[in-house]
VEXGUTI-187660 format. One record per residue: residue number from 1; residue in one letter; x, y, z of N, C-alpha, C in turn. Coordinates in steps of 0.02 Angstrom, whole numbers, plus 50000, padded with zeros to 5 digits. Layout:
N
NUM | a | X | Y | Z | X | Y | Z | X | Y | Z;
...
This chain:
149
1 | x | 48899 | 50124 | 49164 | 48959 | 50163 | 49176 | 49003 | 50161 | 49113;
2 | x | 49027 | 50211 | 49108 | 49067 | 50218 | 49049 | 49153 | 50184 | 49062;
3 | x | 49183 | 50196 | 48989 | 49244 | 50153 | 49024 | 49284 | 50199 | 49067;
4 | x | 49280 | 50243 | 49045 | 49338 | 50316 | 49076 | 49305 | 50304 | 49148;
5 | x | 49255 | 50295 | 49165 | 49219 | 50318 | 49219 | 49237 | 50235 | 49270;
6 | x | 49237 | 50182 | 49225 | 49250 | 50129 | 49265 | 49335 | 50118 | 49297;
7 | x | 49381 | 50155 | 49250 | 49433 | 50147 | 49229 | 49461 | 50217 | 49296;
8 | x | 49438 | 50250 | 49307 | 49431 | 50320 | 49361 | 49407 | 50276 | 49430;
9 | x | 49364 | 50238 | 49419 | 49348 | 50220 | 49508 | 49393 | 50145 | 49502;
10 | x | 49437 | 50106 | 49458 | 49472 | 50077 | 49474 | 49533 | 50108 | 49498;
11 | x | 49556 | 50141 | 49454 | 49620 | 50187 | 49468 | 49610 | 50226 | 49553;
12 | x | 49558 | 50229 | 49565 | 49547 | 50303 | 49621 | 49555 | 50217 | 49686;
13 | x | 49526 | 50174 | 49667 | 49541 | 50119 | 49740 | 49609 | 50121 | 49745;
14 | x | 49648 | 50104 | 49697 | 49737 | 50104 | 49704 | 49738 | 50157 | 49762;
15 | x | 49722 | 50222 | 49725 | 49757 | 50275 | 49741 | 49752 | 50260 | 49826;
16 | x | 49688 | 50244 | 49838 | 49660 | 50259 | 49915 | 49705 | 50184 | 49934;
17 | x | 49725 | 50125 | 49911 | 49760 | 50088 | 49914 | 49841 | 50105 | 49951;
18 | x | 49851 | 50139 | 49887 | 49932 | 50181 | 49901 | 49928 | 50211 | 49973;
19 | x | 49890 | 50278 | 49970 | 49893 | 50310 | 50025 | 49869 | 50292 | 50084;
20 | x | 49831 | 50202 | 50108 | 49826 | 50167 | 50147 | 49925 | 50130 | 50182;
21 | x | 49950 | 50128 | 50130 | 50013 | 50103 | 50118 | 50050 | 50144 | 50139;
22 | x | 50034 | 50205 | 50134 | 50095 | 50262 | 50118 | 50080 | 50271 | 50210;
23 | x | 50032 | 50259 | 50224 | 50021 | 50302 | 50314 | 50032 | 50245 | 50341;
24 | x | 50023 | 50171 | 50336 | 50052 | 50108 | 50360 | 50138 | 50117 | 50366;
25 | x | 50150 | 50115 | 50317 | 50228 | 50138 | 50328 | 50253 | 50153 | 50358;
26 | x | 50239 | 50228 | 50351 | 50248 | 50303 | 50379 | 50249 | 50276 | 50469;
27 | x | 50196 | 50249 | 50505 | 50169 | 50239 | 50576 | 50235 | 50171 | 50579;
28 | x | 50239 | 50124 | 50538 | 50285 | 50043 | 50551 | 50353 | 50089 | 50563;
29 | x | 50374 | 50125 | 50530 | 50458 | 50164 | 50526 | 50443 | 50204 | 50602;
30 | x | 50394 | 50235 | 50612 | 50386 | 50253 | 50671 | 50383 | 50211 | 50748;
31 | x | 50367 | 50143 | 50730 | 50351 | 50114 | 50802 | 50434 | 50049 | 50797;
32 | x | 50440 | 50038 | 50738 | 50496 | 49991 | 50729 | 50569 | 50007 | 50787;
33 | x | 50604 | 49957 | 50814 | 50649 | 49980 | 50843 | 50717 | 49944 | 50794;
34 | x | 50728 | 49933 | 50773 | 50792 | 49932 | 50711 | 50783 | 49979 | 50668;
35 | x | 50846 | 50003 | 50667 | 50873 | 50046 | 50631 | 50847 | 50029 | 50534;
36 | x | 50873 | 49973 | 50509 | 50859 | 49950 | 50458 | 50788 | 49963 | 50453;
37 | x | 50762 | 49928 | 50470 | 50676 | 49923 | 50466 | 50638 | 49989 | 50479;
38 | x | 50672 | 50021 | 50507 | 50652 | 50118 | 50487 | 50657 | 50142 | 50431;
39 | x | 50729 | 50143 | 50404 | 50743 | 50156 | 50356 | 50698 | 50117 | 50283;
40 | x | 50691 | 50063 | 50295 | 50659 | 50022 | 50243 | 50572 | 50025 | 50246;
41 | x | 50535 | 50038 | 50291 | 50476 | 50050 | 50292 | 50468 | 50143 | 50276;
42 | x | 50508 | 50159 | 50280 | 50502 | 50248 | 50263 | 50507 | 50231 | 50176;
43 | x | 50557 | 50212 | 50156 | 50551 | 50202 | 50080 | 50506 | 50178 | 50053;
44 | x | 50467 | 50122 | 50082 | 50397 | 50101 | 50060 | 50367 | 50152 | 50044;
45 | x | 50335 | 50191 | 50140 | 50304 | 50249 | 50137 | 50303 | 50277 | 50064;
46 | x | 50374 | 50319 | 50059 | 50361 | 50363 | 49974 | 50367 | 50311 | 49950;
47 | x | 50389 | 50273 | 49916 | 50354 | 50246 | 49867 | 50282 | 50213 | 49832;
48 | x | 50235 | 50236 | 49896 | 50185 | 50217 | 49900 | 50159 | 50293 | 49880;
49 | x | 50175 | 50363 | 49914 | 50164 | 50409 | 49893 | 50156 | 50428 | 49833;
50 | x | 50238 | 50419 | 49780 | 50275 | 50401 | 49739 | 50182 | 50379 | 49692;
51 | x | 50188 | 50292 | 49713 | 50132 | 50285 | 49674 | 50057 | 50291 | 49665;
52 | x | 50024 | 50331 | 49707 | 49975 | 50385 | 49704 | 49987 | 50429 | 49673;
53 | x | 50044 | 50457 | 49688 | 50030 | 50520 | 49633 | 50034 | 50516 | 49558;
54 | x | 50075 | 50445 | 49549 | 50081 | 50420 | 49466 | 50010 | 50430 | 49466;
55 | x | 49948 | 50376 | 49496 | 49901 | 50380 | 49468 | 49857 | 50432 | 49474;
56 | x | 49867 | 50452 | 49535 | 49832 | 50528 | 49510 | 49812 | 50572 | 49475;
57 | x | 49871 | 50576 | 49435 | 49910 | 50624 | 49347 | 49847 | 50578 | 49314;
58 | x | 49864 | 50498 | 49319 | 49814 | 50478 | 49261 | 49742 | 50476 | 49247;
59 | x | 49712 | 50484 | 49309 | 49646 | 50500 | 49348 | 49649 | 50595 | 49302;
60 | x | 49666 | 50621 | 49315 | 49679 | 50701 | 49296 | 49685 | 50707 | 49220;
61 | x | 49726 | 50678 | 49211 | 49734 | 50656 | 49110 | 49682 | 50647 | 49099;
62 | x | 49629 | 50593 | 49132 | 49575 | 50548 | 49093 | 49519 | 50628 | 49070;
63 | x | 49523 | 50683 | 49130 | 49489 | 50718 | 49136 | 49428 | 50726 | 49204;
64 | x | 49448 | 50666 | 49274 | 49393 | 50654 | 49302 | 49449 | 50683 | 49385;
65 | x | 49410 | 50672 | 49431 | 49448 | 50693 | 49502 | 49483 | 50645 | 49534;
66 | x | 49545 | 50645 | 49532 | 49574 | 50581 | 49561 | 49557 | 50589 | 49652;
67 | x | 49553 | 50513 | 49672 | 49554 | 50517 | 49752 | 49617 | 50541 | 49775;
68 | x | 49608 | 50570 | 49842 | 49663 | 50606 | 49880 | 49693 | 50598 | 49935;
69 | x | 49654 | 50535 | 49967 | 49655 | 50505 | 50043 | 49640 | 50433 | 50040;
70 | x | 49674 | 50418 | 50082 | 49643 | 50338 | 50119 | 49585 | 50309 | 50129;
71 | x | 49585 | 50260 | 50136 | 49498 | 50237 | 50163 | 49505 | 50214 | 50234;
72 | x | 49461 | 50245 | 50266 | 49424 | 50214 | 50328 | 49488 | 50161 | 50352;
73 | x | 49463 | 50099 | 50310 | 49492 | 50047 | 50340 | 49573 | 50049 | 50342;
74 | x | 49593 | 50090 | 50337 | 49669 | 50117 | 50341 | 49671 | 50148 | 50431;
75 | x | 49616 | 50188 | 50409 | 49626 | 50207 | 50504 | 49627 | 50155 | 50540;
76 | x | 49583 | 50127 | 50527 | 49563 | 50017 | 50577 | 49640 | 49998 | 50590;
77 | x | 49679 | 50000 | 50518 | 49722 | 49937 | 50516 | 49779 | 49976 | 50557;
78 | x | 49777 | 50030 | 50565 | 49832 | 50077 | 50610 | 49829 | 50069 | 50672;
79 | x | 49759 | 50067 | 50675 | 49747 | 50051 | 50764 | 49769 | 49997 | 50788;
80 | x | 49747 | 49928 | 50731 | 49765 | 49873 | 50758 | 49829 | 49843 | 50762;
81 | x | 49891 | 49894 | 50731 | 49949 | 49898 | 50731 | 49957 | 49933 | 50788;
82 | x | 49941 | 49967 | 50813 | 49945 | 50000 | 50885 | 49948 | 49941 | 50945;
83 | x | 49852 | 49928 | 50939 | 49858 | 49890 | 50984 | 49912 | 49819 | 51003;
84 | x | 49927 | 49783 | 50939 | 49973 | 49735 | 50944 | 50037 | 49761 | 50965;
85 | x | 50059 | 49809 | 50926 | 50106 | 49846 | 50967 | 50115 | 49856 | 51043;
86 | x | 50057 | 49863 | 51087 | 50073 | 49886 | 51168 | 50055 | 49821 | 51187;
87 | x | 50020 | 49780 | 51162 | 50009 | 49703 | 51198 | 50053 | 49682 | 51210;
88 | x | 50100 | 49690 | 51137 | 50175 | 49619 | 51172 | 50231 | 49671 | 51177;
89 | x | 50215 | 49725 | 51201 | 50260 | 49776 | 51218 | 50327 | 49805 | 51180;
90 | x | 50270 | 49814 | 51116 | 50348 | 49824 | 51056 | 50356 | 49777 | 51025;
91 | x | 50446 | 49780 | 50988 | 50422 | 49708 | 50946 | 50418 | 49721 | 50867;
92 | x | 50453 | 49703 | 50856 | 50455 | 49735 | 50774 | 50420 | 49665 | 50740;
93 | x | 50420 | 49621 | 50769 | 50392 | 49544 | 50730 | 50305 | 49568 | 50719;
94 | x | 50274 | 49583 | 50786 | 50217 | 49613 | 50755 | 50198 | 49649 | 50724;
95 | x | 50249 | 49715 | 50713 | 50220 | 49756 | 50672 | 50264 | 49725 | 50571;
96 | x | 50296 | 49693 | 50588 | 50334 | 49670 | 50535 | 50253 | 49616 | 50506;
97 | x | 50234 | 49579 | 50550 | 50149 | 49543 | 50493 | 50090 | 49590 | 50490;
98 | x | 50096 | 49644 | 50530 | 50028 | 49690 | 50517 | 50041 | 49720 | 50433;
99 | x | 50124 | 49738 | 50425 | 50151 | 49775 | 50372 | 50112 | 49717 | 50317;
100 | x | 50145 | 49643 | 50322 | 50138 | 49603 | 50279 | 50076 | 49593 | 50254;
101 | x | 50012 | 49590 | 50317 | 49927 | 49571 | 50308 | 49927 | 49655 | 50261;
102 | x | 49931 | 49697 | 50265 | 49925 | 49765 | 50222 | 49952 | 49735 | 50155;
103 | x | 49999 | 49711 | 50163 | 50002 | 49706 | 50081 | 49982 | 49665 | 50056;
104 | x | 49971 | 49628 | 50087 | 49894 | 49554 | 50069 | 49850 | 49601 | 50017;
105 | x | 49828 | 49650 | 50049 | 49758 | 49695 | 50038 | 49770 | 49730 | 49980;
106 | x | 49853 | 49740 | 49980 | 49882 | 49783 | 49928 | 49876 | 49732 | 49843;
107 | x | 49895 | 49703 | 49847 | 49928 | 49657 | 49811 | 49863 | 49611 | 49811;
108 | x | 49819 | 49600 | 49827 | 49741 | 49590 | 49807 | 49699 | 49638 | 49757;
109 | x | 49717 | 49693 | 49773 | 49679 | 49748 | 49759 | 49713 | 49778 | 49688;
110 | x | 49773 | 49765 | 49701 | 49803 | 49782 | 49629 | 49772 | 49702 | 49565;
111 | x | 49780 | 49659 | 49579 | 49769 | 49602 | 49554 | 49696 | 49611 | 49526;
112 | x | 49628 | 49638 | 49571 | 49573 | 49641 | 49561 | 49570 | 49703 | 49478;
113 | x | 49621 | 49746 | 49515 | 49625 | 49793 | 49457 | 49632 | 49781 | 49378;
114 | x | 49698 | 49737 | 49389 | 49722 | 49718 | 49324 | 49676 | 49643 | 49287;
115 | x | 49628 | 49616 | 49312 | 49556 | 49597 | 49293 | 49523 | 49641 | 49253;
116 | x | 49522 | 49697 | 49261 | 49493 | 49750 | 49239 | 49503 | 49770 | 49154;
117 | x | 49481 | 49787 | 49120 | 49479 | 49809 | 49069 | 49509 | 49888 | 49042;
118 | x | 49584 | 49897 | 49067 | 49605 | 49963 | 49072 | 49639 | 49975 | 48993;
119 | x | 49662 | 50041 | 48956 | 49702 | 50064 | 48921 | 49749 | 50012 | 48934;
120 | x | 49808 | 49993 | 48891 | 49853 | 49968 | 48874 | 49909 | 50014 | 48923;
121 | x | 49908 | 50085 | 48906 | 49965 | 50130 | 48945 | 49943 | 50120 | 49034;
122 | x | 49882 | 50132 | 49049 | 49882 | 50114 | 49110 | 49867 | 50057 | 49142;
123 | x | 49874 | 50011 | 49092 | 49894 | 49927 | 49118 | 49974 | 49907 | 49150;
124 | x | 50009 | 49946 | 49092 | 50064 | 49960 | 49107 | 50095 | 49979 | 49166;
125 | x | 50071 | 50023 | 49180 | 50082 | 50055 | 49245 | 50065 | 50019 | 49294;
126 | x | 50006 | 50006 | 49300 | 49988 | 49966 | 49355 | 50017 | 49928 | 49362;
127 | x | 50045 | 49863 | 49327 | 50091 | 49820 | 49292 | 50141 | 49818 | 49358;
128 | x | 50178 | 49892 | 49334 | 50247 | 49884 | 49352 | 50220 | 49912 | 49439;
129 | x | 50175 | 49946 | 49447 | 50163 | 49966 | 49515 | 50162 | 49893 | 49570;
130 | x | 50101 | 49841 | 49526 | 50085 | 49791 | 49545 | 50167 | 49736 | 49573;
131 | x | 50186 | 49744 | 49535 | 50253 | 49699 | 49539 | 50309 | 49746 | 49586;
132 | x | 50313 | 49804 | 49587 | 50334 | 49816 | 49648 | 50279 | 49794 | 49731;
133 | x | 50233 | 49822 | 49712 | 50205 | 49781 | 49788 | 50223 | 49693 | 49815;
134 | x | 50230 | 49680 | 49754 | 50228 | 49616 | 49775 | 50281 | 49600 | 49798;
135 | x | 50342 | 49621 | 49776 | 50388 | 49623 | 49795 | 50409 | 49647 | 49885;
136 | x | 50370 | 49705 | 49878 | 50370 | 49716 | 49948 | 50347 | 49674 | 50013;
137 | x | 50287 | 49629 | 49968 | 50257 | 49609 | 50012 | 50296 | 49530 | 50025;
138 | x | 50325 | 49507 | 49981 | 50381 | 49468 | 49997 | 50445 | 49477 | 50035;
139 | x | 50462 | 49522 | 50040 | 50510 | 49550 | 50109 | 50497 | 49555 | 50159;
140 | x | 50418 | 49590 | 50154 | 50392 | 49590 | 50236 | 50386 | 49507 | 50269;
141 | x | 50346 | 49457 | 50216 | 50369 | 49399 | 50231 | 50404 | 49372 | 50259;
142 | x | 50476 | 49387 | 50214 | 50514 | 49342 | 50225 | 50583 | 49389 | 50300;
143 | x | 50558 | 49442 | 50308 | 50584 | 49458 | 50346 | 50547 | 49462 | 50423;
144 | x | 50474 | 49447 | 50418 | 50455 | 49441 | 50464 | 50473 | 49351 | 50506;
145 | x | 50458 | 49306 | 50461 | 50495 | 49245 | 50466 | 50565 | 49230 | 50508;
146 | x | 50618 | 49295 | 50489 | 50675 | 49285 | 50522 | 50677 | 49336 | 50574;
147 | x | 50621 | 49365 | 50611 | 50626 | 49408 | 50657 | 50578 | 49354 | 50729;
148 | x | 50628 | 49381 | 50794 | 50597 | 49340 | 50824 | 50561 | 49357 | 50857;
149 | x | 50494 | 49327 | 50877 | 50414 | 49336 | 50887 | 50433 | 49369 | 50969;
């Protein structure tokens, strides 16, 4: 495999990464019953959008087809936010660690990336993408912690 070509199916997991993120969100702001925690999982959402489409452009720059959708296991992890959801009948504590185990995946997956052997400009990026997830994924933490089960 070439580098452009290795450097295209790293970039294209993010993407399907992001837009795993971006519909996690999107469904947590939807089932959440605080006000706050709507508002704050919708901003994820786009910013998860937000960072798909950064990489997209760079997938498109390189000259190759950037991914456009989620993977599979995005549908799984929705369901199983569902189901925990009607078990304990609502409940923002559960869907507040389903958010968090997603960004486990997130924030793995970016990490696996930046292992990788990318351009300097799209190290960068990833970089700063990477360090926002993590960030996120430390709120969901630490706010799932102070929410009660």
């Amino acid at each position: 495999m070439t580098t452009t070509s290795n450097t295209t199916t790293t970039l294209n997991n993010l993407i399907e990464i992001c837009k795993d993120g971006q519909d996690g969100f999107r469904d947590a702001a939807e089932k959440v019953t605080n006000p706050e925690l709507k508002t704050l999982f919708s901003k994820y959402s786009l910013q998860r959008s937000r960072f798909a489409g950064e990489l997209q452009a760079v997938v498109t720059n390189l000259g190759e087809e950037p991914g456009k959708k989620g993977s599979a296991a995005s549908a799984v992890h929705r369901g199983w936010l569902n189901l925990k959801s009607a078990l304990t009948k609502g409940g923002d504590h559960p869907i507040l660690a389903e958010c968090e185990r997603g960004e486990d995946y997130a924030v793995e997956a970016y990490r696996t990336a930046l292992a990788e052997k990318l351009p300097a400009n799209i190290r960068e990026l990833v970089i700063m993408q990477s360090t926002a997830l993590q960030t996120a994924h430390d709120d969901m933490r630490e706010r799932r912690d102070f929410v009660a089960v």
